[in-house]
Backbone as JSON, one array per atom type, in Angstrom:
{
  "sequence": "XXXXXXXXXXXXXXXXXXXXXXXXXXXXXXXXXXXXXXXXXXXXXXXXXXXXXXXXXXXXXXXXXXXXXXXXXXXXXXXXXXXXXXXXXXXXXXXXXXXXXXXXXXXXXXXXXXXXXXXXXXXXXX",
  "N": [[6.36, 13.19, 0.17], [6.0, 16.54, -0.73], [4.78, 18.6, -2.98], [3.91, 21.16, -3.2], [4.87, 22.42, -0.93], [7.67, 22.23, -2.08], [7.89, 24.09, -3.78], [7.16, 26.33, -3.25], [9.15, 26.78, -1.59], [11.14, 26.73, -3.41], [10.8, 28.51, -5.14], [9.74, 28.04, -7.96], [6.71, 27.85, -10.65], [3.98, 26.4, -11.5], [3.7, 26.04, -13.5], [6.5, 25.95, -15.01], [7.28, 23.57, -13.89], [5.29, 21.61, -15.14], [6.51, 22.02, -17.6], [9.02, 20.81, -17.4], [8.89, 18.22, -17.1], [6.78, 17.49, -18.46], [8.52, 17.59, -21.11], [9.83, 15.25, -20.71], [8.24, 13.17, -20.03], [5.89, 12.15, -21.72], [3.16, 11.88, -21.45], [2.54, 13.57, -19.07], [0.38, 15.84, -17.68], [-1.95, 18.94, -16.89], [-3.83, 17.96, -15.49], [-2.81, 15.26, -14.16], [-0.59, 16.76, -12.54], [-1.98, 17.77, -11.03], [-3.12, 16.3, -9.5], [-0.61, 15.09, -8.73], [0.19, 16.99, -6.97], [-1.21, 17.19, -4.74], [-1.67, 14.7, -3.4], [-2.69, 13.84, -0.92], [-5.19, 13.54, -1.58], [-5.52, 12.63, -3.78], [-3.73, 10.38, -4.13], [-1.58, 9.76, -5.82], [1.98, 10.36, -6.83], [4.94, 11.44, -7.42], [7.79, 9.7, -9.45], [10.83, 8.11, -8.57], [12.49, 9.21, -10.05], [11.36, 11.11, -11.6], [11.47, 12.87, -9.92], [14.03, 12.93, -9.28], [14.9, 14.08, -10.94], [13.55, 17.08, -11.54], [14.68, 17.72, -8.63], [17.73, 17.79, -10.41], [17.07, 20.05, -12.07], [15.53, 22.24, -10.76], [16.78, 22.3, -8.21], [17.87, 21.02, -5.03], [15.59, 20.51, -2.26], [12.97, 21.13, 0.45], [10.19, 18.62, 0.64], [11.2, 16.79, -1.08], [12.39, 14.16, -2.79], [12.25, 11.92, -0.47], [11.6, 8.68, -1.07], [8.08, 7.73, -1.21], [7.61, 5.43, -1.38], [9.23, 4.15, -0.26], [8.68, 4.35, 2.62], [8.7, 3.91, 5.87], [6.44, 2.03, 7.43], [2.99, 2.96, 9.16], [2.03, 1.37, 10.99], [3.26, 0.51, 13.67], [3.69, -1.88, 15.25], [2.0, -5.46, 14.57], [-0.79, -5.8, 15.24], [-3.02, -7.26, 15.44], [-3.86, -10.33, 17.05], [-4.27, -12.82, 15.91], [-1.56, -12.83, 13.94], [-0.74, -14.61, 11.25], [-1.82, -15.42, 8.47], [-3.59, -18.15, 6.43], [-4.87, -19.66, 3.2], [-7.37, -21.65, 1.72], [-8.96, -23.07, -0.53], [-11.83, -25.22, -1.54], [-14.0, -27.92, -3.01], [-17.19, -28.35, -3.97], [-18.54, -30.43, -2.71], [-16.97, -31.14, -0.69], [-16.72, -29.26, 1.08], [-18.83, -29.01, 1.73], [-19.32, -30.92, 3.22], [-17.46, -30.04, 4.91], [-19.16, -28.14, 6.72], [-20.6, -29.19, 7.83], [-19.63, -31.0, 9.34], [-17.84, -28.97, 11.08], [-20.34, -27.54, 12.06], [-21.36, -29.62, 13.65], [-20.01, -29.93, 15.53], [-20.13, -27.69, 16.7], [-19.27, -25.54, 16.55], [-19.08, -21.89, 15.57], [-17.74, -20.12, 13.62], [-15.62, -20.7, 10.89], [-12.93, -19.76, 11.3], [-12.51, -20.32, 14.65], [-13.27, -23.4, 14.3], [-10.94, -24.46, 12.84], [-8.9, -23.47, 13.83], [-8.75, -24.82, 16.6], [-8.54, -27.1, 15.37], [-6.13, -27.63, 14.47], [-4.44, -26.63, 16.44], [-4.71, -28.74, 17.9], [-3.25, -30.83, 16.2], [-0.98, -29.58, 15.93], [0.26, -29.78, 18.61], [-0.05, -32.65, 18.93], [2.36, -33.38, 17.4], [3.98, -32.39, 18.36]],
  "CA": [[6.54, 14.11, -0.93], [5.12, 17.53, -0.77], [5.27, 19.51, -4.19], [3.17, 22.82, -3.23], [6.28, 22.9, -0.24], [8.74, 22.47, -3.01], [7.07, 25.06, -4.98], [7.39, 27.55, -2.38], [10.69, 27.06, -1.37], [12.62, 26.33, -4.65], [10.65, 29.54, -6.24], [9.27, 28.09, -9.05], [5.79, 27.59, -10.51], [3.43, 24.83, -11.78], [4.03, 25.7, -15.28], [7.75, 25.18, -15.14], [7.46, 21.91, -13.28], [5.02, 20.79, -16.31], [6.56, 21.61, -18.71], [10.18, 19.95, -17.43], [8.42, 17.02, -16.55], [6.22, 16.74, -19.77], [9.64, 16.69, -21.88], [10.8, 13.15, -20.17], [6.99, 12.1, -20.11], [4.96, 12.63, -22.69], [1.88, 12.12, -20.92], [2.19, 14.12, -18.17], [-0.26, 16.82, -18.43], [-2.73, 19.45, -16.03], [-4.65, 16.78, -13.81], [-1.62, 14.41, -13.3], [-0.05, 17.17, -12.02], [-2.69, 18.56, -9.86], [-3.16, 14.98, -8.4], [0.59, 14.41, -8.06], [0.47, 18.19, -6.17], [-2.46, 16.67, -3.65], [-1.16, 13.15, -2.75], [-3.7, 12.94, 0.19], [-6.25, 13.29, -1.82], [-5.66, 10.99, -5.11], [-2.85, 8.69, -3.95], [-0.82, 9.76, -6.52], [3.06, 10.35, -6.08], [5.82, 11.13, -8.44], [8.67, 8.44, -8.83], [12.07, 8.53, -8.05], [13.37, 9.16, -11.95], [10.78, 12.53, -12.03], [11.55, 13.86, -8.26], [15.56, 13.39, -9.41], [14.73, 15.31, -12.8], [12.77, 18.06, -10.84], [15.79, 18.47, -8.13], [18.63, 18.29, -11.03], [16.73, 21.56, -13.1], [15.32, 23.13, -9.74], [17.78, 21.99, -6.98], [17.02, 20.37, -3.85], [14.46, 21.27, -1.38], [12.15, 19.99, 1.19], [9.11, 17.51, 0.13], [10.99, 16.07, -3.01], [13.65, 13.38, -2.48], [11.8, 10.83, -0.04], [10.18, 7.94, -1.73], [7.11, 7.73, -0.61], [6.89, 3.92, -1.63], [10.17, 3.34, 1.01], [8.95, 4.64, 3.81], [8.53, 2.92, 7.17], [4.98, 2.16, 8.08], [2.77, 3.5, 10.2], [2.01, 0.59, 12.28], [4.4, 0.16, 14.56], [3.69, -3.33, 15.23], [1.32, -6.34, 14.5], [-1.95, -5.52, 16.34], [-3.98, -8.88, 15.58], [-3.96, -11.57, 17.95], [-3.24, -14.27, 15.2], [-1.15, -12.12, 12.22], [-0.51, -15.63, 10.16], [-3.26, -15.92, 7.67], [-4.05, -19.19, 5.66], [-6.49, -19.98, 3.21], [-7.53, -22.92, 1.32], [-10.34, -24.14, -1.4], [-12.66, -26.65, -1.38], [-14.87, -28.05, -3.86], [-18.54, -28.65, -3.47], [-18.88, -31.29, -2.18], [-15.83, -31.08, 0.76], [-17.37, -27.68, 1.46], [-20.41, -29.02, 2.16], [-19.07, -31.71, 4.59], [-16.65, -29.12, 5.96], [-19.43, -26.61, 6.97], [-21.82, -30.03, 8.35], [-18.76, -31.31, 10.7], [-18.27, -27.91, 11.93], [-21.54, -27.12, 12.79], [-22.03, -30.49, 14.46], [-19.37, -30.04, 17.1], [-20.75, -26.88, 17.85], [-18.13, -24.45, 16.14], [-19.85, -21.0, 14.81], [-16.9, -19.81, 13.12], [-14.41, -21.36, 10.3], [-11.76, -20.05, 12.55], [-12.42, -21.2, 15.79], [-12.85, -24.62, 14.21], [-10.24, -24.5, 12.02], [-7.6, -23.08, 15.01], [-8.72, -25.6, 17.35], [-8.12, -28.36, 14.97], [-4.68, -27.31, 13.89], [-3.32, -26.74, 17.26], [-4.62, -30.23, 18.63], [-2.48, -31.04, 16.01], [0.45, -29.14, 16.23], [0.48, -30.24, 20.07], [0.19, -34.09, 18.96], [2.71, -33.78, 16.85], [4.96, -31.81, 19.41]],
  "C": [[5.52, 15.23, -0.82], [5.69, 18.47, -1.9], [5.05, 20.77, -4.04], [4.79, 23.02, -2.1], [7.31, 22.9, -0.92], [8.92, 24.07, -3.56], [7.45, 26.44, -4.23], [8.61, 27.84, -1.83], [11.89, 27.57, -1.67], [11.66, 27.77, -5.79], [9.82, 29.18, -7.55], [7.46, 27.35, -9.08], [5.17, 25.86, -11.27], [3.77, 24.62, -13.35], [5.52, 25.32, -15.67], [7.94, 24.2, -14.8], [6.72, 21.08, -14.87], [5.62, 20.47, -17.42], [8.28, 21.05, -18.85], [9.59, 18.44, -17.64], [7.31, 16.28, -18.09], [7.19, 16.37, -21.19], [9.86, 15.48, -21.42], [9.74, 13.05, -20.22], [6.08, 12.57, -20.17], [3.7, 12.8, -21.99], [1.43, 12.87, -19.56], [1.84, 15.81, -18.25], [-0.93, 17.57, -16.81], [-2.89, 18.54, -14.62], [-3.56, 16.39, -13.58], [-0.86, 15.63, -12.06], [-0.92, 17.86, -10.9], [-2.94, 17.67, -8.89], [-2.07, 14.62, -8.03], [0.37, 15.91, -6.74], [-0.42, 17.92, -4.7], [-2.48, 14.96, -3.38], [-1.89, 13.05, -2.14], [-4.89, 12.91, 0.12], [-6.79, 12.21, -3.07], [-4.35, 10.2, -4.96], [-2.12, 8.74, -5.2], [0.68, 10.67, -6.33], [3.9, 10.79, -7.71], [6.94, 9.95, -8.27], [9.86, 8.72, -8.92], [12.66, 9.46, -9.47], [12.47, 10.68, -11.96], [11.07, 12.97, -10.72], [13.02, 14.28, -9.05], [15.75, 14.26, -10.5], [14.36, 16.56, -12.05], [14.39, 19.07, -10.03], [16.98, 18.93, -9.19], [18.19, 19.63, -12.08], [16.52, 22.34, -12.3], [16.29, 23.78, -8.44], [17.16, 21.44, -6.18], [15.88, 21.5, -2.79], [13.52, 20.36, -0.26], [10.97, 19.5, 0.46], [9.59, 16.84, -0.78], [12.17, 15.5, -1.94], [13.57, 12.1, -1.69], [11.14, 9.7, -1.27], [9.34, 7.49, -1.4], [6.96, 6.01, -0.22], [8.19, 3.21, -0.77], [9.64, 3.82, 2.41], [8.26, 3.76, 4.88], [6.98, 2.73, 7.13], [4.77, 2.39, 8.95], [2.49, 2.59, 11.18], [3.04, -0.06, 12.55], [4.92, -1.15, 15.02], [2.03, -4.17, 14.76], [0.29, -6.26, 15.29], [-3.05, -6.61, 15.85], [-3.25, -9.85, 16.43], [-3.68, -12.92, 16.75], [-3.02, -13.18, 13.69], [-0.96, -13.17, 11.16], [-1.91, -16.04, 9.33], [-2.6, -17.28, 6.64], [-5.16, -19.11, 5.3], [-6.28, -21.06, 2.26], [-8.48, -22.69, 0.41], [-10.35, -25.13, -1.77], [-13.5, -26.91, -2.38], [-16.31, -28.19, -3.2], [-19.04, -29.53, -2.11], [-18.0, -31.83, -0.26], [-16.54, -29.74, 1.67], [-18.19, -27.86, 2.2], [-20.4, -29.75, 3.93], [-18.22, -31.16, 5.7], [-18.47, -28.32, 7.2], [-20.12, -27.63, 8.37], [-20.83, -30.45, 9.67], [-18.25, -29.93, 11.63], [-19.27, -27.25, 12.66], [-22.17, -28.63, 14.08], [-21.4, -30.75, 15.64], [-18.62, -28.77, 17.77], [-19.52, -25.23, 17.45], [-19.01, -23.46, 15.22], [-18.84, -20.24, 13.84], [-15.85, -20.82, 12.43], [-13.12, -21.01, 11.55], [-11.32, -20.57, 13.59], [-11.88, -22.93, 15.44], [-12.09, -25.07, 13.33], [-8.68, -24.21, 13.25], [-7.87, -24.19, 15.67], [-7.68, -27.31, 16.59], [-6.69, -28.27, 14.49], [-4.13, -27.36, 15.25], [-3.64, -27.83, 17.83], [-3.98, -30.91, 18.05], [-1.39, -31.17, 15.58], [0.73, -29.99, 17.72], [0.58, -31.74, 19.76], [1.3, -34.64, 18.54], [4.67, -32.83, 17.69], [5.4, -32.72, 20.38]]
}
């Protein structure tokens, strides 16, 4: 969504966008609109129901009409070596004996000794 490219396209200014946009919702005022107009700087977006209000009083145009909150992501794929996270809690006292049997057969990391022991028995049970 780019509004300033709307803006320039479709002719019209900031004060006509406000003040369509503050009839259907009441609270939309100055800032909102200067932070919806600068998305890459406050992460703020309009939503489908105010883009489609915008095009049906303005018309269409480029930056309005995507929804920001469908679009593909940017990573292309899975770039960790194990993407399946698990987690667990423990009480005190398991915690304690967790951390003591890990350290005593030499494991510096929950993960390591937490992977090892899972796939010795996945594989046993394979």
């Amino acid at each position: 969504m780019n509004l300033l490219e709307y803006n320039r396209v479709t002719g019209t200014s900031n004060s006509d966008e406000k003040a369509v946009l503050k009839a259907r919702f009441p609270k939309y005022d100055r800032a909102t609109h200067s932070m919806v107009s600068h998305p890459e700087s406050y992460g703020v977006e309009l939503t489908d129901e105010a883009q489609q209000l915008l095009i049906s009083v303005f018309g269409p145009g480029p930056g309005l009409g995507e929804n920001p909150r469908k679009r593909k992501s940017t990573r292309s794929h899975e770039n960790r070596r194990c993407p399946n996270r698990f987690y667990f809690r423990l009480d005190e006292k398991t915690a304690a004996g967790f951390a003591l049997l890990m350290k005593d057969r030499g494991y510096s990391t929950v993960q390591d000794f937490v992977s090892s022991l899972i796939t010795s028995l996945v594989e046993a049970n394979v």
